[in-house]
mmCIF file of the N, C-alpha and C atoms, coordinates in Angstrom:
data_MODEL
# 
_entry.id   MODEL 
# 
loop_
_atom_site.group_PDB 
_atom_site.id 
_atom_site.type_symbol 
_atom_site.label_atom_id 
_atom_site.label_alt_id 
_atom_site.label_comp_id 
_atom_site.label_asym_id 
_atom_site.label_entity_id 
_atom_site.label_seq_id 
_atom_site.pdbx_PDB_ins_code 
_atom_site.Cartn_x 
_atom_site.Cartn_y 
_atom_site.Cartn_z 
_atom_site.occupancy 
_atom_site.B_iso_or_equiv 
_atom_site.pdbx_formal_charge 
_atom_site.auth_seq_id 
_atom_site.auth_comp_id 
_atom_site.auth_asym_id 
_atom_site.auth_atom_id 
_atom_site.pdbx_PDB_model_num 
ATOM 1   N N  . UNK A 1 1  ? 144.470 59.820 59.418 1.00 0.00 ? 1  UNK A N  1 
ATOM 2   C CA . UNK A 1 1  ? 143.220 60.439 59.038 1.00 0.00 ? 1  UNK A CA 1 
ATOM 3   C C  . UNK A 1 1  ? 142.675 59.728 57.801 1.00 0.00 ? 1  UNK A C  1 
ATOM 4   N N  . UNK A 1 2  ? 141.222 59.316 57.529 1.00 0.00 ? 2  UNK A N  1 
ATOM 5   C CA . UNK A 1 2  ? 140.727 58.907 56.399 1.00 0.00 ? 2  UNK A CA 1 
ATOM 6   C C  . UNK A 1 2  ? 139.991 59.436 55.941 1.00 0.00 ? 2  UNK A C  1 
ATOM 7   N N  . UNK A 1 3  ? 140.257 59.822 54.655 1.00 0.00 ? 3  UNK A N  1 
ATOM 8   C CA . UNK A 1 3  ? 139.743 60.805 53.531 1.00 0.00 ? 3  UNK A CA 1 
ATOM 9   C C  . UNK A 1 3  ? 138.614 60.476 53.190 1.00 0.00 ? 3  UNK A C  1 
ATOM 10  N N  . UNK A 1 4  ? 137.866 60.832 52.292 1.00 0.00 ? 4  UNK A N  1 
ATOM 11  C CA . UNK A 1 4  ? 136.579 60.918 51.797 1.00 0.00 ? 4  UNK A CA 1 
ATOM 12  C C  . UNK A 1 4  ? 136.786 59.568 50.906 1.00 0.00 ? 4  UNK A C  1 
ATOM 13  N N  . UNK A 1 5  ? 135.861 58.833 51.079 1.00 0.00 ? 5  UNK A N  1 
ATOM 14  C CA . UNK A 1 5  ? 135.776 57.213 49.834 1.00 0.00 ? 5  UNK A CA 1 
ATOM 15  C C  . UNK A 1 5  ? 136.289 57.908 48.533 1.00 0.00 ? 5  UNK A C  1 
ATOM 16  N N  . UNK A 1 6  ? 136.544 57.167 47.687 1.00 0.00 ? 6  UNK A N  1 
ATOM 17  C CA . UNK A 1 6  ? 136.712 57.401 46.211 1.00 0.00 ? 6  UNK A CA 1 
ATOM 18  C C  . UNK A 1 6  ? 135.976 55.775 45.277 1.00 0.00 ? 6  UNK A C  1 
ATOM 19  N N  . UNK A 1 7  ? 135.215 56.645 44.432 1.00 0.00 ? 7  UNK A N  1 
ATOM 20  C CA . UNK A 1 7  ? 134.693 55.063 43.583 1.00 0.00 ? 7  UNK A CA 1 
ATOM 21  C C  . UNK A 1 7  ? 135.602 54.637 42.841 1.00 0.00 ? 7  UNK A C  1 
ATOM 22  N N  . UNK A 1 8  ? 135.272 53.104 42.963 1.00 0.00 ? 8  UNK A N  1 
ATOM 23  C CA . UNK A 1 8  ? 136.186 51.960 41.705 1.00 0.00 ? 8  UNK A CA 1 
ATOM 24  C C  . UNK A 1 8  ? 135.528 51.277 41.072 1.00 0.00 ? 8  UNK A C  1 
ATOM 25  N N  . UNK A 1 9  ? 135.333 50.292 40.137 1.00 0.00 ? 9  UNK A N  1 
ATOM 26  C CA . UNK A 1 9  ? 134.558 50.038 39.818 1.00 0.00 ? 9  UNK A CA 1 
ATOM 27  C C  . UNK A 1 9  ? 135.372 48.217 39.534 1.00 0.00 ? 9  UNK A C  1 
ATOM 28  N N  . UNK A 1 10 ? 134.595 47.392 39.889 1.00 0.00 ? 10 UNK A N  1 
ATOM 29  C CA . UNK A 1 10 ? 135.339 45.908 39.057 1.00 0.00 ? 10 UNK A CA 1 
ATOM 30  C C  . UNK A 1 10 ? 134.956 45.676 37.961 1.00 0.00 ? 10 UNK A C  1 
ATOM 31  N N  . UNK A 1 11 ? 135.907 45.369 37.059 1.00 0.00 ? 11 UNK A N  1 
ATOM 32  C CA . UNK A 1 11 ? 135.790 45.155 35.630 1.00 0.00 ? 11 UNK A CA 1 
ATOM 33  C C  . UNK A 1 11 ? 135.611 43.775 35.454 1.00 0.00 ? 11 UNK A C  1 
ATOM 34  N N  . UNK A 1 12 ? 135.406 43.724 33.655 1.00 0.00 ? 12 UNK A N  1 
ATOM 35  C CA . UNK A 1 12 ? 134.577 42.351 33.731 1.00 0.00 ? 12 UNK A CA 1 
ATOM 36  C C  . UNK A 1 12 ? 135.694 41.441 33.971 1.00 0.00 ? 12 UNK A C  1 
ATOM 37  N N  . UNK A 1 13 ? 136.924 41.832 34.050 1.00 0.00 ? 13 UNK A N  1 
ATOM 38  C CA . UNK A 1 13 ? 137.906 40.679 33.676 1.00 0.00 ? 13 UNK A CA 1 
ATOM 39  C C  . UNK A 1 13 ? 138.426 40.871 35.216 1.00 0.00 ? 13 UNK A C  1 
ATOM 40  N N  . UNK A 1 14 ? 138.065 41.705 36.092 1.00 0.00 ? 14 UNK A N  1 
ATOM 41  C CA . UNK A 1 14 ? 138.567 41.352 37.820 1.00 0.00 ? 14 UNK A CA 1 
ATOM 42  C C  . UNK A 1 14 ? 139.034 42.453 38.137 1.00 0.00 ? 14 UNK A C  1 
ATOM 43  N N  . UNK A 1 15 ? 139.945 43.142 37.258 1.00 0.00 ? 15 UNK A N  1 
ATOM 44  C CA . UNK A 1 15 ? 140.317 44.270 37.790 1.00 0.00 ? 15 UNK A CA 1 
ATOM 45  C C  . UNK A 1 15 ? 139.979 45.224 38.574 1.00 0.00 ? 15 UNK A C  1 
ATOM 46  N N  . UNK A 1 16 ? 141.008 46.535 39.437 1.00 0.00 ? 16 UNK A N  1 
ATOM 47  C CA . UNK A 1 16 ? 140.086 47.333 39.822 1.00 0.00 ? 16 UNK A CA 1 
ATOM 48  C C  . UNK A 1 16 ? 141.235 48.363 39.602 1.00 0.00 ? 16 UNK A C  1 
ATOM 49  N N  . UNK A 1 17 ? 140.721 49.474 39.323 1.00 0.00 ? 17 UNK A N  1 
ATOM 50  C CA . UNK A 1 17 ? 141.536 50.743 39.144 1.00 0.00 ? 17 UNK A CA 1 
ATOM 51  C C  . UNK A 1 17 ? 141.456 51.625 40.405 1.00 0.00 ? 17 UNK A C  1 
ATOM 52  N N  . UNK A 1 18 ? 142.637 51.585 41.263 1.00 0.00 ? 18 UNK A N  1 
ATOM 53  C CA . UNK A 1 18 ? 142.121 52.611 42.101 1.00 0.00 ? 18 UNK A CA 1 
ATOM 54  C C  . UNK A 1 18 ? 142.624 54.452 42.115 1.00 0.00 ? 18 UNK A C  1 
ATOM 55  N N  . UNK A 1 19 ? 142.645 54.806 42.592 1.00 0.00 ? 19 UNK A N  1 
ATOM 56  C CA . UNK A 1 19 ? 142.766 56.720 42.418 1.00 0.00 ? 19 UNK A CA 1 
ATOM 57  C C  . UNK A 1 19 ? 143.886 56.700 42.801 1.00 0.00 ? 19 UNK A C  1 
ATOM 58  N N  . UNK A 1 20 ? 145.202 57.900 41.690 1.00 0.00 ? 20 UNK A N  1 
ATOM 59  C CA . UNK A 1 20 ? 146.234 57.825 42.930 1.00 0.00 ? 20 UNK A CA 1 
ATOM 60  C C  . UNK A 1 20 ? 146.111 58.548 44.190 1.00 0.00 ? 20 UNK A C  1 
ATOM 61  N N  . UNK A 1 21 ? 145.357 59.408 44.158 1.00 0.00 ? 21 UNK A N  1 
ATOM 62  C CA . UNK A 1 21 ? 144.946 60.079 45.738 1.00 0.00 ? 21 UNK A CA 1 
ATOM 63  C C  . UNK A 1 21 ? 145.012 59.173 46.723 1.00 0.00 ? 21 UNK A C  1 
ATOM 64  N N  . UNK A 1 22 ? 144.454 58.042 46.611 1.00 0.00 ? 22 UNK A N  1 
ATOM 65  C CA . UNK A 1 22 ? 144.634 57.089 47.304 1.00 0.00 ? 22 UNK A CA 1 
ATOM 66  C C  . UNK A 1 22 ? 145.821 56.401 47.647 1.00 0.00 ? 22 UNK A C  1 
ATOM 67  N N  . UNK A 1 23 ? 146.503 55.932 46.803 1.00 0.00 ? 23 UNK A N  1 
ATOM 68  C CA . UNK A 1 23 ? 147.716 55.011 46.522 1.00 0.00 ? 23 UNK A CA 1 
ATOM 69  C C  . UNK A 1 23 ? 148.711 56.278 47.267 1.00 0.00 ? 23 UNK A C  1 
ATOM 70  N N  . UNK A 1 24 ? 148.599 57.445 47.487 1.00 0.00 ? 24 UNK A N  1 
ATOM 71  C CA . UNK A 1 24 ? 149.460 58.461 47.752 1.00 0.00 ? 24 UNK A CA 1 
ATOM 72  C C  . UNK A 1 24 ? 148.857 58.654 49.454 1.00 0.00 ? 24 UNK A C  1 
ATOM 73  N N  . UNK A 1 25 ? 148.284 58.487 49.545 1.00 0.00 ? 25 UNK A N  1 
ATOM 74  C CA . UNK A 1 25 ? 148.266 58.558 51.077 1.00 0.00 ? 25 UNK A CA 1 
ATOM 75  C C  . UNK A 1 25 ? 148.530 57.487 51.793 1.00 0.00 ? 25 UNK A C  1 
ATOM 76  N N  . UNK A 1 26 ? 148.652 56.380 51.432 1.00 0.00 ? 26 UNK A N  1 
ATOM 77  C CA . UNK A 1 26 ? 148.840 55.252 51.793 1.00 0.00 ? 26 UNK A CA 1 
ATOM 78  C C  . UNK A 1 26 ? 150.083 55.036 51.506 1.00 0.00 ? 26 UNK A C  1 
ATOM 79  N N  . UNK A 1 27 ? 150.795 55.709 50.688 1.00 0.00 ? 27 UNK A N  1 
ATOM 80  C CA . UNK A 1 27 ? 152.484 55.904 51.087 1.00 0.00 ? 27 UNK A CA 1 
ATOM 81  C C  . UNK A 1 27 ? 152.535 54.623 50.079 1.00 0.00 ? 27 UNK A C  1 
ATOM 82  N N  . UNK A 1 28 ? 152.044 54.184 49.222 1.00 0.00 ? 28 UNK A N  1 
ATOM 83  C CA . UNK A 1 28 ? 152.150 53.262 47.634 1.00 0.00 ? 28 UNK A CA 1 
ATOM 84  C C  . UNK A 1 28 ? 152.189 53.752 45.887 1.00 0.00 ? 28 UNK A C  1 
ATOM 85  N N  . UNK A 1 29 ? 153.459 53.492 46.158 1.00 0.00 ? 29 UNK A N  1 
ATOM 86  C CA . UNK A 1 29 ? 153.462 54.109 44.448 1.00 0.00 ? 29 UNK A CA 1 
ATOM 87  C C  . UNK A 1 29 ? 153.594 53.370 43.589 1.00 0.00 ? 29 UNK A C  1 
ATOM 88  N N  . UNK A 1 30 ? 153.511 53.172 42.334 1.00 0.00 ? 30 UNK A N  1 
ATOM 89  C CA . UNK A 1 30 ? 153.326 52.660 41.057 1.00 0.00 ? 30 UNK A CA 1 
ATOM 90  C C  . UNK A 1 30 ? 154.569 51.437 41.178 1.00 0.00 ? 30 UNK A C  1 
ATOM 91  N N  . UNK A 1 31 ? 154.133 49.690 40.857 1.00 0.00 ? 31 UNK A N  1 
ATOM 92  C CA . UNK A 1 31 ? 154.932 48.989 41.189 1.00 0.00 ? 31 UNK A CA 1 
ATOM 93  C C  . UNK A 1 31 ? 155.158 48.356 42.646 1.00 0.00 ? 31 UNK A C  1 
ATOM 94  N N  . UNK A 1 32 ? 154.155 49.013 43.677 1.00 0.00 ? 32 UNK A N  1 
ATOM 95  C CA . UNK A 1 32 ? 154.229 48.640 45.198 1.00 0.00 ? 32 UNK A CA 1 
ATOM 96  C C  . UNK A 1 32 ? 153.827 46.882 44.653 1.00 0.00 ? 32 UNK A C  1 
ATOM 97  N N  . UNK A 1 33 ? 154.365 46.280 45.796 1.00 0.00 ? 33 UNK A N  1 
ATOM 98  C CA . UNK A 1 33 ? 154.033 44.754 45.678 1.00 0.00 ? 33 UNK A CA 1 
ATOM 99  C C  . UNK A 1 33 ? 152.927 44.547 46.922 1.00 0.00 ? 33 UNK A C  1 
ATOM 100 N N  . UNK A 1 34 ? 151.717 44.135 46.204 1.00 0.00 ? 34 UNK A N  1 
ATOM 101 C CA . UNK A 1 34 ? 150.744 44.005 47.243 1.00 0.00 ? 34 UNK A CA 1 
ATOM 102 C C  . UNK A 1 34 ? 150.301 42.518 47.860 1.00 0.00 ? 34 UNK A C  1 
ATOM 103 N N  . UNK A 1 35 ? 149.451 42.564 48.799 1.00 0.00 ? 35 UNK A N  1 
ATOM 104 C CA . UNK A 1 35 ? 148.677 41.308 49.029 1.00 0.00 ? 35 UNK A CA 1 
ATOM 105 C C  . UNK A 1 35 ? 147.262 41.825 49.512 1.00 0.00 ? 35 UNK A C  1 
ATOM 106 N N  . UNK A 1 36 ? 146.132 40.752 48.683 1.00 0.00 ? 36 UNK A N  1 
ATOM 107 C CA . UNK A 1 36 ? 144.645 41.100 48.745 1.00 0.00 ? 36 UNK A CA 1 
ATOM 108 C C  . UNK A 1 36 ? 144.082 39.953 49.476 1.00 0.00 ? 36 UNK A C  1 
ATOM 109 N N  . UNK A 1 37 ? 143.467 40.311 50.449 1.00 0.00 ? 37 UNK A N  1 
ATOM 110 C CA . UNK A 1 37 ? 142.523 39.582 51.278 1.00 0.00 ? 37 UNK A CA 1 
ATOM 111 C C  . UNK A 1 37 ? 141.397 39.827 51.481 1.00 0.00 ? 37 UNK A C  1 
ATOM 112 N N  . UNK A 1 38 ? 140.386 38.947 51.319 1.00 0.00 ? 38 UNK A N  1 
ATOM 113 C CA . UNK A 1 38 ? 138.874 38.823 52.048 1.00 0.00 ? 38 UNK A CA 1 
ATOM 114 C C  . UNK A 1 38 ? 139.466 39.161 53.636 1.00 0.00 ? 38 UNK A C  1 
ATOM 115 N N  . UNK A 1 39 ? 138.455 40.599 54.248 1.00 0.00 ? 39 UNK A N  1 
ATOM 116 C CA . UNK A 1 39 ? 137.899 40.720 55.477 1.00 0.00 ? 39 UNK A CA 1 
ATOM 117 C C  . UNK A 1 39 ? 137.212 40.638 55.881 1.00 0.00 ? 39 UNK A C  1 
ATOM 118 N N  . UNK A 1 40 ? 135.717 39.720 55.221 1.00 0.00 ? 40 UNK A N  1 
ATOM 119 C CA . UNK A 1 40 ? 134.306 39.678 55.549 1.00 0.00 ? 40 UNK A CA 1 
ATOM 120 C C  . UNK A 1 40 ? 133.441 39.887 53.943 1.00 0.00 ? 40 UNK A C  1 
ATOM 121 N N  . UNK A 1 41 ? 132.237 40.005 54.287 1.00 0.00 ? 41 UNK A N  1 
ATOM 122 C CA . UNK A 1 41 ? 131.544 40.584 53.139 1.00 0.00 ? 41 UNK A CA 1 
ATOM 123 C C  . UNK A 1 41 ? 131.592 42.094 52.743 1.00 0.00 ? 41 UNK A C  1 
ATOM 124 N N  . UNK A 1 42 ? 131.742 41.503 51.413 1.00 0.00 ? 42 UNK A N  1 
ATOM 125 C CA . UNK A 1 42 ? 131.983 42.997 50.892 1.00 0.00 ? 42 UNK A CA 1 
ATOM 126 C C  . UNK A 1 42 ? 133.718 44.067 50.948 1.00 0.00 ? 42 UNK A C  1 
ATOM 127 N N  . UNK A 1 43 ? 135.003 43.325 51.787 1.00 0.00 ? 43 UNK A N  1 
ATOM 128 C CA . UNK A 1 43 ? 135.340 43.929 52.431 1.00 0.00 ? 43 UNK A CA 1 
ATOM 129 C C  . UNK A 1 43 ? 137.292 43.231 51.535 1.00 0.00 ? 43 UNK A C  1 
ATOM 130 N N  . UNK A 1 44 ? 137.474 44.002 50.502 1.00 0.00 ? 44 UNK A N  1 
ATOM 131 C CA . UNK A 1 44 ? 138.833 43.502 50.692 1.00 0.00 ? 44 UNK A CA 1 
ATOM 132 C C  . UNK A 1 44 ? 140.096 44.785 51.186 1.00 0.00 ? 44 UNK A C  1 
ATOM 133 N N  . UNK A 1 45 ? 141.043 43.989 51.769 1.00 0.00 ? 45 UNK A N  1 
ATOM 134 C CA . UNK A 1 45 ? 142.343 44.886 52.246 1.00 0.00 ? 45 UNK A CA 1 
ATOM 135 C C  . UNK A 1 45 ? 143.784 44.773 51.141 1.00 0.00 ? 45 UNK A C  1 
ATOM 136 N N  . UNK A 1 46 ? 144.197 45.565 51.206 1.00 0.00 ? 46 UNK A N  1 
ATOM 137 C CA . UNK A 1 46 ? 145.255 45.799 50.331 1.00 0.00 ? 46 UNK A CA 1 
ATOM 138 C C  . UNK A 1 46 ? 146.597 45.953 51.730 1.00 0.00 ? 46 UNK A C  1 
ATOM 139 N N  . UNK A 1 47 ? 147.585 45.032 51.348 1.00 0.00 ? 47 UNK A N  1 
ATOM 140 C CA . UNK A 1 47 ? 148.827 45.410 52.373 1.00 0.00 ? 47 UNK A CA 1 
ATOM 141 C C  . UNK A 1 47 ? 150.222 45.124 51.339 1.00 0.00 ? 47 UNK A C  1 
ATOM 142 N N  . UNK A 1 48 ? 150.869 46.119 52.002 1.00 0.00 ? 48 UNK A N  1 
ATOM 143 C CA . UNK A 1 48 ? 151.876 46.391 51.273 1.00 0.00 ? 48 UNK A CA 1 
ATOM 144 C C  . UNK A 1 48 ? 152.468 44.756 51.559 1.00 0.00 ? 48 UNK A C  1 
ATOM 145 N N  . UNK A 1 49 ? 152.799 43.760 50.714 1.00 0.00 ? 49 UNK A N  1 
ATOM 146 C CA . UNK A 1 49 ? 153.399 42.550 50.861 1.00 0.00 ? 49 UNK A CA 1 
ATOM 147 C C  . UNK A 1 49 ? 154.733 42.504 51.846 1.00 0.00 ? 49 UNK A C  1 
ATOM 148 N N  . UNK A 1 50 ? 155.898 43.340 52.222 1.00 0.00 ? 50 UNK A N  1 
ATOM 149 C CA . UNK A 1 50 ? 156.995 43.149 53.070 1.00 0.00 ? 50 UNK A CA 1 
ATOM 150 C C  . UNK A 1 50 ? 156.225 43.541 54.394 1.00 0.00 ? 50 UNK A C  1 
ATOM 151 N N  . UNK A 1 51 ? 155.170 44.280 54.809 1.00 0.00 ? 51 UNK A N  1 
ATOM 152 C CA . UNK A 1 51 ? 154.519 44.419 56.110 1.00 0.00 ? 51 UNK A CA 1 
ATOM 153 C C  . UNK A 1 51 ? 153.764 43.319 56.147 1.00 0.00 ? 51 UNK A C  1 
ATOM 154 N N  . UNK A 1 52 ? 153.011 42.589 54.822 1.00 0.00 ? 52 UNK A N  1 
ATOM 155 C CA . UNK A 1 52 ? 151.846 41.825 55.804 1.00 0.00 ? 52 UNK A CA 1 
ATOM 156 C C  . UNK A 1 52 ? 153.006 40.495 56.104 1.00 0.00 ? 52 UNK A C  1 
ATOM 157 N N  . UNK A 1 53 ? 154.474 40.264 55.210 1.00 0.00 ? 53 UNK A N  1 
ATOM 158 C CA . UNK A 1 53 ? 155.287 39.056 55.750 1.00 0.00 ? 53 UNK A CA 1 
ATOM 159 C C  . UNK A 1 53 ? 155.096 39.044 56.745 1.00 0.00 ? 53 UNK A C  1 
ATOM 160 N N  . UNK A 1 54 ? 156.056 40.561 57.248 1.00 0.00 ? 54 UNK A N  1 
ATOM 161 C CA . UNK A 1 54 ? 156.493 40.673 58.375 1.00 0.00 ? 54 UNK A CA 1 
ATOM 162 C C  . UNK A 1 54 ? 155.818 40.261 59.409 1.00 0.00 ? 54 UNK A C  1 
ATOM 163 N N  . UNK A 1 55 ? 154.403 40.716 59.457 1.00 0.00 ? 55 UNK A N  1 
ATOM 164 C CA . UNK A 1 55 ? 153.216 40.273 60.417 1.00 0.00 ? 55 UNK A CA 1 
ATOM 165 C C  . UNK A 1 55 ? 153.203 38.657 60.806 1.00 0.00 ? 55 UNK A C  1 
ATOM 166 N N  . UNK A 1 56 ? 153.274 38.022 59.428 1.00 0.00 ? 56 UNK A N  1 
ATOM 167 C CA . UNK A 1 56 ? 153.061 36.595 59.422 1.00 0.00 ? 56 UNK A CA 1 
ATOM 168 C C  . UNK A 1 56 ? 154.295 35.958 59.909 1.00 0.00 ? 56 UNK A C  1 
ATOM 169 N N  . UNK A 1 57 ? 155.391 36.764 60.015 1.00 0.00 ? 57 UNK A N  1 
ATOM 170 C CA . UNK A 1 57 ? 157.119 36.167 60.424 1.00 0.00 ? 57 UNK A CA 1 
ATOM 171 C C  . UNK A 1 57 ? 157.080 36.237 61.911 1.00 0.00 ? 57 UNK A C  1 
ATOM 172 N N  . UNK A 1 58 ? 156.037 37.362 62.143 1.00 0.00 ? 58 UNK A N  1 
ATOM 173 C CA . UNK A 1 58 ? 156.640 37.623 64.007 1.00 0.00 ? 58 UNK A CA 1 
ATOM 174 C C  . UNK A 1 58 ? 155.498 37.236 64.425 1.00 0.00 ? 58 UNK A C  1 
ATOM 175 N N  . UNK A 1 59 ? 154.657 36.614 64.247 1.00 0.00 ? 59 UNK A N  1 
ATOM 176 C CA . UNK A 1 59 ? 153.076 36.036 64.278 1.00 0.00 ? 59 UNK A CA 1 
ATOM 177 C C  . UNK A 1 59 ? 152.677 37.180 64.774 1.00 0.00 ? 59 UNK A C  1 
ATOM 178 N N  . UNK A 1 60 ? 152.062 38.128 64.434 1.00 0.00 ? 60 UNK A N  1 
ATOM 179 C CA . UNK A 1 60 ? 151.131 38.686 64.217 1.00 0.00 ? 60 UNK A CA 1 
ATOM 180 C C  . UNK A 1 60 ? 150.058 38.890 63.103 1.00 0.00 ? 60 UNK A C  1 
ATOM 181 N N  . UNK A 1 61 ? 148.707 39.255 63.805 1.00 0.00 ? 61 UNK A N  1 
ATOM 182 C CA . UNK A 1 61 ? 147.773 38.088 62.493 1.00 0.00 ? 61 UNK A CA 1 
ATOM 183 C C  . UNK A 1 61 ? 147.905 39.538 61.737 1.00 0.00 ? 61 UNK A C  1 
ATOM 184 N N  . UNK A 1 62 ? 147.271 39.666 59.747 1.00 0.00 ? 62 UNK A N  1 
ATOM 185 C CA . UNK A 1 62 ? 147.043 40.230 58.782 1.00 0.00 ? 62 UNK A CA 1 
ATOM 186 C C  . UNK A 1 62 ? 146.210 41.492 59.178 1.00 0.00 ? 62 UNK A C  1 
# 
């Protein structure tokens, strides 16, 4: 199920802070090791880094 958006904002130095509401439904807690990808415009994905390996180990795409 996907919850209602939550705003972030990018800072001047890149960052982005996101909500833990978020980080908690997505089963990521403080210290998760991530990977960030462009999905198009406008559009980045966050994957937990040992799933998106995994993807890339058994070729399946990101």
């Amino acid at each position: 199920m996907i919850r209602e958006p939550a705003e972030a904002m990018v800072r001047e130095d890149g960052s982005v802070e996101l909500p833990m509401g978020i980080l908690v439904e997505a089963g990521l807690a403080p210290g998760a090791r991530l990977l960030a990808y462009s999905d198009g415009d406008g559009r980045i994905v966050l994957r937990r880094e040992a799933d998106a390996l995994d993807d890339l180990l058994n070729g399946r795409p990101l």
